[in-house]
N, C-alpha and C positions, 0 to 999 in steps of 0.2 A: 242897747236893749238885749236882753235873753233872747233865745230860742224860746217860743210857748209866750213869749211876753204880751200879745196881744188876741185880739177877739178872732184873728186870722187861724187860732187855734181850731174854730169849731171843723177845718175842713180836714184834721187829720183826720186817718184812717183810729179805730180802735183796735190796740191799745195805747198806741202812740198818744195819743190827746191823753190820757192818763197822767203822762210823766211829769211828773214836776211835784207843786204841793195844793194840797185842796185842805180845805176848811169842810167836814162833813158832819152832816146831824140834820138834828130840828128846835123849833124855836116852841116855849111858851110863854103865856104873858109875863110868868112871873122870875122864869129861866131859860136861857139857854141848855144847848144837848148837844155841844159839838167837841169834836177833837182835830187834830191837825193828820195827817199821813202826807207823806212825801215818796212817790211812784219815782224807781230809779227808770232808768231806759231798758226798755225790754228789746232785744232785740230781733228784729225782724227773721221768721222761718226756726223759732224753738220751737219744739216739742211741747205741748199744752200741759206737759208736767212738769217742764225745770220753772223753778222757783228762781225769782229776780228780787233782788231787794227792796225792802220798804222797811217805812222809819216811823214810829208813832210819837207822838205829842198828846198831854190828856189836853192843854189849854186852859187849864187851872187858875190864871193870869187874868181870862176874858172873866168880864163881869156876869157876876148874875150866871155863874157856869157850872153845870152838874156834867161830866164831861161823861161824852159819848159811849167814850174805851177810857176804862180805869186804869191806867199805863201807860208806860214810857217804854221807849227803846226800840231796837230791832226788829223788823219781822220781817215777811216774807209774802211776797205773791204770785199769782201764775191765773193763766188763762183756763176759762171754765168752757165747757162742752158749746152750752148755749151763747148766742151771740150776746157781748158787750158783757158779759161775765165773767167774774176776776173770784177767788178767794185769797183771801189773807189770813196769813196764818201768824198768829198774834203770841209775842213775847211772852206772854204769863197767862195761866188759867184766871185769874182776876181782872182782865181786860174784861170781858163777858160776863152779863150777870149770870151767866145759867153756868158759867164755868169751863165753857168749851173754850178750844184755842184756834178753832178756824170757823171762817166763817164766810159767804158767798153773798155776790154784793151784783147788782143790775143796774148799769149806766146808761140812761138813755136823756132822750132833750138835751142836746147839749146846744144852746145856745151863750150868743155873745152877752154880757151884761148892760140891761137896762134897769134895774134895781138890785139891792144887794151889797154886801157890805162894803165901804170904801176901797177903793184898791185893788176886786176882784176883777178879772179878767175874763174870765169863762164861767156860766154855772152848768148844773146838769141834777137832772131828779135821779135818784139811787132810791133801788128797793134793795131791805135784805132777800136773797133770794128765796125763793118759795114760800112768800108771804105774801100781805098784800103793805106791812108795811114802808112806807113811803118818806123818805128822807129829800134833804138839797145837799149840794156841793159845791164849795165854790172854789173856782183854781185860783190859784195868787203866783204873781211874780214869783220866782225862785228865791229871788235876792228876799224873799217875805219873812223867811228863819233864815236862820243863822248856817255854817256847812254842817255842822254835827246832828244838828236838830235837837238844840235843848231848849232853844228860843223863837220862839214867834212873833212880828208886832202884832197889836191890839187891832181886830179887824173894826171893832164899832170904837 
């Protein structure tokens, strides 16, 4: 089994409970709104300005999917002022509807999974930050994508 592989996740510290891959968005009847990010290991006593790697996925694959982040590839994240707050700073101006490339994101409830998509391990409710809206996240095993991150399996 991975590190992060089981519900023993929820007692890291934040940002540690981050690393790994999470399934992020929201659901409607008629579509999904999620995309994939994969959190590398931050390591413990940086500066809340160096930037640590992260990787995007749109999830284009999952059914019924208008994805989250309109994009793939590379990006970047680092620790925000307030607590359990991350931004990421996203490969292309077209990830974003409005066009921006970073964006600030609020982790909190992280509980073990008792519903939620097969396979997840941890969820957790995410606002964008200084909003009030209100997303899920669910972590998945590592082993979940592929090591590059061009592939994800099918979480429903």
């Amino acid at each position: 089994m991975l590190p992060g592989d089981s519900s023993a996740g929820i007692d890291l510290p934040f940002p540690e409970v981050l690393e790994g891959v999470w399934l992020v968005g929201w659901y409607q009847n008629t579509a999904n709104h999620v995309s994939w990010v994969r959190f590398a290991k931050m390591a413990t006593m940086l500066p809340p300005t160096v930037k640590i790697d992260a990787w995007i996925l749109t999830g284009d694959d999952i059914p019924t999917n208008d994805p989250l982040w309109k994009c793939k590839g590379k990006a970047a994240y680092w620790m925000g002022a307030a607590g359990n707050t991350i931004y990421l700073d996203f490969p292309a101006a077209d990830c974003l509807a409005d066009g921006s490339t970073t964006e600030g994101y609020v982790f909190e409830d992280f509980t073990g999974i008792t519903s939620g998509p097969p396979g997840a391990i941890l969820s957790a409710r995410v606002h964008v930050q200084a909003t009030l809206f209100s997303m899920v996240a669910y972590k998945f095993p590592d082993s979940w994508c592929d090591a590059k991150m061009t592939n994800c399996k099918s979480p429903f």
